[in-house]
N, C-alpha and C positions, 0 to 999 in steps of 0.2 A: 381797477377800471381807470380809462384814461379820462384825462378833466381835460377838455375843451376851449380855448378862450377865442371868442370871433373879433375882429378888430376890422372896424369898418376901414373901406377906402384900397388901396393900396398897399397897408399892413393888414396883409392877409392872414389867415389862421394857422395857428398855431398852437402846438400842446405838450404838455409835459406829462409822462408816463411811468409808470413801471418798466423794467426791459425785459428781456426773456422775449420775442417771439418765437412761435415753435419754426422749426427747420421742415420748409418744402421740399420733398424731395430730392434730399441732397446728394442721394449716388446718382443720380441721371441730369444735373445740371452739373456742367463745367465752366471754369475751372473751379474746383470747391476750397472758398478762403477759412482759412484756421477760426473756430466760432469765434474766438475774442478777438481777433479782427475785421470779424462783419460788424456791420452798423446795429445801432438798438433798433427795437422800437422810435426812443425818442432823438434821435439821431434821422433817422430817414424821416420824419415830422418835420425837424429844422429843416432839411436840406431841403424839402420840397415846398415847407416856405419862402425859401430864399426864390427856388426855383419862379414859385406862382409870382414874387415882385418882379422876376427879371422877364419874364414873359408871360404877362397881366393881358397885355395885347392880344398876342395870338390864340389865347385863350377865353378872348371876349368879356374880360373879368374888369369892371369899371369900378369907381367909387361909389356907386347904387348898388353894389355885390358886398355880401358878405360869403366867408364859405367854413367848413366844417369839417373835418377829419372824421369819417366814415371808417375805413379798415386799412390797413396796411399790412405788406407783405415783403419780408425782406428774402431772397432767394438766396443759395447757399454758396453762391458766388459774390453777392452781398450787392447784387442790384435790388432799387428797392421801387414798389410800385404803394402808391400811396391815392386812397381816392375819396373824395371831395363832394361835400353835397354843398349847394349853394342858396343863398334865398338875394333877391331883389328889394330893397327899400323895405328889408325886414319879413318879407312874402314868403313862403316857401315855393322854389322853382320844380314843378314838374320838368325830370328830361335834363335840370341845371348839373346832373352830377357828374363829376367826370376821372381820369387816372393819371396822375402824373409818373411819369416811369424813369428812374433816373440810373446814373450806372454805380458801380461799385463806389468809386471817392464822390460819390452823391452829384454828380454835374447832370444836368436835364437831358434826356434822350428825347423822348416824345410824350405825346399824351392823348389817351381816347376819351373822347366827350360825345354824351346821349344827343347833343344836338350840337351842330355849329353855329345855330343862329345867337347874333347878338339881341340881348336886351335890353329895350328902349322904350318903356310906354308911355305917351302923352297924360296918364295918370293913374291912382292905385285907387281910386275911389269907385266902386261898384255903380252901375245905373240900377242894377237888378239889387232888390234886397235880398237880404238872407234869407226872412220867411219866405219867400216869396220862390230861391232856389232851393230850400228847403220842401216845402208845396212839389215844387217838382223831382226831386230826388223819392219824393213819398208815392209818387204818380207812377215812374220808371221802376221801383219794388213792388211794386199790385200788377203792374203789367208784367212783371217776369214771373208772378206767380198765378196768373190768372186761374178763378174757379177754388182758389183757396181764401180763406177765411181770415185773415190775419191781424193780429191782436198785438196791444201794446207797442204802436209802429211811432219811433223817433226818427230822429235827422237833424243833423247837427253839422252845416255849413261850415268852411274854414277858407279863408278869402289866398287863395295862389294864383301864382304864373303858371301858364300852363305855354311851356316850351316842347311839348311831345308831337304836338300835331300841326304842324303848320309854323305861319308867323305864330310868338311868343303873344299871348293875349291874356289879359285877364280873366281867371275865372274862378267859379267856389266849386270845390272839390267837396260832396254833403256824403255822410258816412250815412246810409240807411237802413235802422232794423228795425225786426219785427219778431214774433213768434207764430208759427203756424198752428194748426189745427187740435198738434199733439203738446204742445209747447218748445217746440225745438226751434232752435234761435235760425233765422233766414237776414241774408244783409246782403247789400247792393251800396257800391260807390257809384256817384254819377259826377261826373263832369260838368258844368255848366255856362255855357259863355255868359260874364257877367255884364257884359253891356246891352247884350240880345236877350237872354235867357234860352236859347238856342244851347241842344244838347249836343257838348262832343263826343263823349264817350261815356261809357257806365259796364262795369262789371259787378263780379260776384267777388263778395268781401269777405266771404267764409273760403279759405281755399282746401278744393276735395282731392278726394280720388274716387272712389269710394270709398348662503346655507344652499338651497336645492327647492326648486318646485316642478311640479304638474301643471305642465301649459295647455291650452286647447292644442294651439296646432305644430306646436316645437319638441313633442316630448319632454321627459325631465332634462331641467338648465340648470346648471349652476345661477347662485346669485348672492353677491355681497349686501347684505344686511348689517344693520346697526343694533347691537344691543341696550338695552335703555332698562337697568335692575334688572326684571329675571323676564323680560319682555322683548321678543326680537321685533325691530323696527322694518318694515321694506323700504331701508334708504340707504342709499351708498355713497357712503364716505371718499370711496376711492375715485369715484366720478362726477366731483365736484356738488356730490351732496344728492344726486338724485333721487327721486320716489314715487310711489304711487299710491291715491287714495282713492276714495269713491265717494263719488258726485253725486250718489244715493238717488239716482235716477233725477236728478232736479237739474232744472236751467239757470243760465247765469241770466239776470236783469239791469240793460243797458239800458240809457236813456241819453240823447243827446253825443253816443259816441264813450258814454262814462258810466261802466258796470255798479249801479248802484251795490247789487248786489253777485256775487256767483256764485255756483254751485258748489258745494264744498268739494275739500280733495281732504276724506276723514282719511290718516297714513295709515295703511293694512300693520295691522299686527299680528304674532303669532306666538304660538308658546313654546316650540319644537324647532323652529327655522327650517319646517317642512312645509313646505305651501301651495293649497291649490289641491284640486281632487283628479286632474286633468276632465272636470265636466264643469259648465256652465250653471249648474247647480250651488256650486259652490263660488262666493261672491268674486273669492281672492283668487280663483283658477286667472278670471281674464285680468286680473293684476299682476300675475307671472309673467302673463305674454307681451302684455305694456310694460314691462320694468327689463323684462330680457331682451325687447324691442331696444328699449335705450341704452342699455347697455351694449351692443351691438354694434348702433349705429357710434356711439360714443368712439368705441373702440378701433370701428372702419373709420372712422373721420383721422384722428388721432394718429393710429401705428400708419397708416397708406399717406395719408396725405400732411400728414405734421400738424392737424388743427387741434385745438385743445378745447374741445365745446364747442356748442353750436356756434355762440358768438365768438369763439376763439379765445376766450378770458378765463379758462378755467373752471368757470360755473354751470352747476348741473341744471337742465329743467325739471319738471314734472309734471306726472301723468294722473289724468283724473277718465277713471273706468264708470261705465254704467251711468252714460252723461242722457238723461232725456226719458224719452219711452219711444221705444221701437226705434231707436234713431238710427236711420241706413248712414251713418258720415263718422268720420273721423278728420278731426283740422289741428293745426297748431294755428296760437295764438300769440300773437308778439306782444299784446297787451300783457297776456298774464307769464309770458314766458313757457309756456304750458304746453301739455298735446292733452286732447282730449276723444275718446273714444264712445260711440255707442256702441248700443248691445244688437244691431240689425232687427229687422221684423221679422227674421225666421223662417219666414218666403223667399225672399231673394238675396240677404245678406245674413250670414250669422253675424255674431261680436265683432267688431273689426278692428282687431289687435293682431292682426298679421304681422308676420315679420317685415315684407316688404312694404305695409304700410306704413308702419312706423316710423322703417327709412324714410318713406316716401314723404310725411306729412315733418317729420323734423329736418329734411334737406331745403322743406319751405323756407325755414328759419335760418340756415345758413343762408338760402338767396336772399331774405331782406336785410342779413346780415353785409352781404359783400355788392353784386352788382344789381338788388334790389330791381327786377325785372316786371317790370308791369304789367300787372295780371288782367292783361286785354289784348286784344288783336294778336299779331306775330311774338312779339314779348311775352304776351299772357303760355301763348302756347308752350315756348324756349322755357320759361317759368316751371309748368305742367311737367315736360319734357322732362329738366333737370331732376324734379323729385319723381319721377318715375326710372329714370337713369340710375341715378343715385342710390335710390333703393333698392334696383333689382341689383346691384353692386354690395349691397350691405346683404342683402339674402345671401349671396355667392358668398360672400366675404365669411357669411357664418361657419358655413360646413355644417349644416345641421343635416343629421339623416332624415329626421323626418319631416322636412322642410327643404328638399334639395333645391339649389340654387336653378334658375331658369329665368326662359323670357315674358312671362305670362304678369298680370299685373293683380293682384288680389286673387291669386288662383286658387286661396283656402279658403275666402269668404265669403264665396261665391255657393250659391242653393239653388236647387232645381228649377224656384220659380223664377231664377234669373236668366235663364235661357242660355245659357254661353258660358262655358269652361273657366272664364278670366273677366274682369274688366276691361283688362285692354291686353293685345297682342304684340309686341315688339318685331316680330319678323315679318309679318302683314299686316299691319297698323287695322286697315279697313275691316279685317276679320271679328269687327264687334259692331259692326254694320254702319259704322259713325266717321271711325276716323279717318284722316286722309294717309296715304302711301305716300304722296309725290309733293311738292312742290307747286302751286299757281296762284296766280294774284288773288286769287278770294278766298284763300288760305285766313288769311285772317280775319276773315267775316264769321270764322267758326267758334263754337263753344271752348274754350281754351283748351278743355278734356279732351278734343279733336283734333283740333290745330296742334296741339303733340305728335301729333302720331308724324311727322313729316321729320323729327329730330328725334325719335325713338328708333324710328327706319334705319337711320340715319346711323343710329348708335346701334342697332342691333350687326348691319352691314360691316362695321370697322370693326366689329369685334371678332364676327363670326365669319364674315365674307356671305355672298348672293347665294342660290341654291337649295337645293334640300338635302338637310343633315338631321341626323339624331345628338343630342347632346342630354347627356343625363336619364337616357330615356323617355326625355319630350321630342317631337316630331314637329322641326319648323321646314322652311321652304320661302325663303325670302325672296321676293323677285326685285328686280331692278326698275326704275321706269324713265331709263335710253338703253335698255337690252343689254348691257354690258356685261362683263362679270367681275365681282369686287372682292379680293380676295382678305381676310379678315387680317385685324394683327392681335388680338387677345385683348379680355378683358380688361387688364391689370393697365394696357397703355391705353385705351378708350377712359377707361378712372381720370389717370393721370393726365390728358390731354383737355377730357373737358371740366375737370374738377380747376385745373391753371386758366383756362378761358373763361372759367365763369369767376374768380376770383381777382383775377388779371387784369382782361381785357373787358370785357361785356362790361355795359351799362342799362341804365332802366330802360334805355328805347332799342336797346338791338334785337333788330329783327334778323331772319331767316340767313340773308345775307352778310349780315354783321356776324353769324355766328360762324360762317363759315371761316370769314376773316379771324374772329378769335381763335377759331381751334386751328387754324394753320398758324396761325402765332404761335400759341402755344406747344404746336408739334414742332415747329421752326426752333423754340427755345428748348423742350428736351430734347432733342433728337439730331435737330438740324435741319436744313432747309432742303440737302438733298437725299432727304433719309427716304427709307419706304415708307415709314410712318407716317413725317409728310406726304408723300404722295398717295398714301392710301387715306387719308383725311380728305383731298380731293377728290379722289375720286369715289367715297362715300357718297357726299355732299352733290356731286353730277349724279351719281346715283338714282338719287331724290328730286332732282329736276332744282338743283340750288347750288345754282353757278354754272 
């Protein structure tokens, strides 16, 4: 793991590492340099320290800035893109983070920053108290869940810059939870101007969607286990250690933003390295499907895209099954590094250890891993988007027959009384009655699980092209909305294009627009500027009414 050291002023940050990053898809970037003469890790660090003193200016970075080495990405031509979070007079800056991108012998090319405003506050001293943004952070969690009952509710204020919405102003950023009725954990972040107490923004802090074993919905998978004496372990060594236990139906207990306590994750074990009855009867069936889920995703991250782990450091997460009672969610957790799964109410969601959720809710962890996309407004949605992208990319990627790959979104967890085939649609977004198709300014007025749908359109179009086709035996019919016709270019370059945009380019405030710009970046760098690939990125993107 890389150590860190911030140095105020003008000696900006810099870090010393381990070397080894994995190679981004090195047959489709040219020209491709001999590995031992691309840069390290700790190599593209230095150079783009140098880079942040000689152009401190243009990049709004003063002696009240400190900044941070976030992720780096060296490409197989050996440019290296390096990106930076920053904090003010020790603050941490909403919107501060940004990418320096430099070229092969490390000299500065350019750089994308979540906001261009400089920062400048006549002071860092709050008029509003904590409690007091606290009070309200608790006020904006009982309104988002109005007519519920909610129990155990903290809020635990942290005084930042908030550079995402406007001028850079001070405010506390209060982490809010609670448990509901069943005891399953409910949380909301709220924004707070700290000299007005005046709300800027507030989302949802839990992010949704909704040897061999017997999976609910994968059939028998293989799976690497650890043997421990004459006891098999469900953890794998080979993927950085990962596992799965059971949360024995109990909630984790947060106070203040600090899990006093969590639900355990006791590690499945077995005696035969046979596991799972393929029925929900049996505890360890939905530990199959969360441990084959990660595995999965592990291995689409890794062989497609060159990442090694979510964080890209080699280290495994884990998965904790049978989290709550009746709980319709499944999230990943950056606190415990985790995914965690319920068992559904039986009505409208079984278990929800789907394959594509699994992608879905650990592709969260690679976004707060790389361009950390904020889970509100147009961002929130691009966010949303990503692990709905990404994941129906890891279902494909599987080849499962009994799980064939499609565009549908939880399409096995889905129960009668949930009315609709999926959670969400990718070739008509709006086909779950919620989400948007197209592109307009109040796009990001929506629930972020909605505001996706306008970069799933998006992604279903570039992949597949407009129309109505059969693919796998599901029946979509994608319309456009400026009537055109968009003709697809395959999954495998939709991956590769926006997996480099969100790793790349994108930052915590790119909206709808911004993303357009990254993914033509991105196709401009595998492909080239005058490919069709670029130009089917475009014209995806007008597609959608974005751009």
């Amino acid at each position: 793991m890389s150590q860190t050291r911030r140095v105020r002023g003008s000696r900006l940050a810099t870090a010393g590492v381990a070397a080894g990053a994995a190679t981004l898809l090195a047959a489709t970037l040219a020209p491709t340099a001999h590995a031992a003469d691309r840069p390290t890790r700790a190599g593209a660090m230095a150079n783009a320290a140098s880079a942040l003193v000689e152009h401190a200016a243009s990049l709004g970075l003063t002696a009240a800035e400190d900044t941070s080495v976030r992720d780096v990405i060296v490409d197989a031509d050996g440019s290296q893109h390096v990106r930076y979070d920053r904090t003010y007079h020790r603050l941490p800056v909403l919107g501060g983070d940004f990418v320096v991108h430099l070229a092969p012998n490390g000299t500065y090319r350019s750089a994308d920053r979540a906001t261009r405003s400089s920062i400048s506050l006549p002071s860092v001293t709050p008029k509003v108290a904590a409690p007091k943004a606290a009070d309200l952070a608790v006020n904006a969690l009982r309104a988002a869940h109005l007519g519920e009952a909610l129990k155990s509710v903290t809020a635990k204020p942290q005084l930042t810059v908030d550079a995402l919405h406007g001028a850079p102003k001070l405010a506390w950023r209060t982490n809010a939870v609670a448990k509901d009725s069943l005891g399953n954990p409910v949380a909301r972040t709220v924004l707070t101007d700290a000299r007005t107490g005046a709300q800027i923004d507030a989302w949802d802090s839990v992010e949704t969607a909704a040897g061999d074993g017997q999976s609910l919905y994968s059939g028998t998978v293989p799976l690497e286990t650890t043997l421990s004496g004459s006891t098999y372990q469900l953890k794998d060594a080979t993927r950085g250690g990962t596992y799965t236990g059971d949360a024995a139906n109990k909630t984790d207990l947060c106070i203040f933003g600090i899990c006093i306590s969590r639900a355990p994750a006791t590690l499945f074990t077995d005696a035969d390295n046979h596991w799972g009855t393929g029925t929900s009867s049996d505890r360890s069936t939905a530990a199959v499907d969360a441990q084959y889920g990660t595995d999965v995703t592990w291995d689409y991250y890794k062989n497609v895209h060159g990442r090694n782990g979510i964080a890209g450091d080699g280290k495994g997460s884990y998965n904790r099954v049978h989290y709550g009672n009746s709980y319709n969610n499944a999230f990943w957790d950056d606190s415990c590094f985790c995914m965690t799964y319920g068992d559904g109410d039986g009505t409208q969601l079984g278990p929800l250890v789907a394959l594509d959720v699994a992608g879905h809710e650990m592709s969260h962890g690679v976004t707060s891993k790389t361009a950390a996309l904020t889970y509100s407004g147009e961002s929130g949605g691009l966010n949303e988007a990503t692990s709905d992208i990404m994941g129906t990319l890891v279902e494909w990627y599987a080849n499962n027959s009994s799980d064939l790959g499609d565009y549908l979104i939880g399409e096995k967890i889905v129960r009668p009384g949930f009315g609709k085939a999926a959670l969400r649609f990718m070739d008509q977004p709006s086909k779950d009655g919620n989400s948007a198709n197209c592109w307009s300014s109040s796009v990001g007025n929506l629930d972020v699980h909605y505001s996706s749908g306008v970069a799933n359109h998006f992604a279903y179009l570039l992949a597949e092209g407009s129309g109505a086709k059969t693919v796998n035996g599901v029946s979509y019919n994608s319309p456009t909305c400026n009537g055109s016709s968009v003709s697809g270019i395959g999954r495998d370059k939709l991956g590769a294009i926006w997996y480099r945009a969100l790793t790349v380019y994108m930052t915590s405030s790119t909206n709808y627009a911004g993303a357009r710009t990254a993914t033509l970046n991105a196709a401009r760098d595998l492909y080239g500027v005058g490919s069709a690939e670029y130009a089917a990125v475009g014209a995806a993107w007008s597609a959608v009414s974005v751009g």
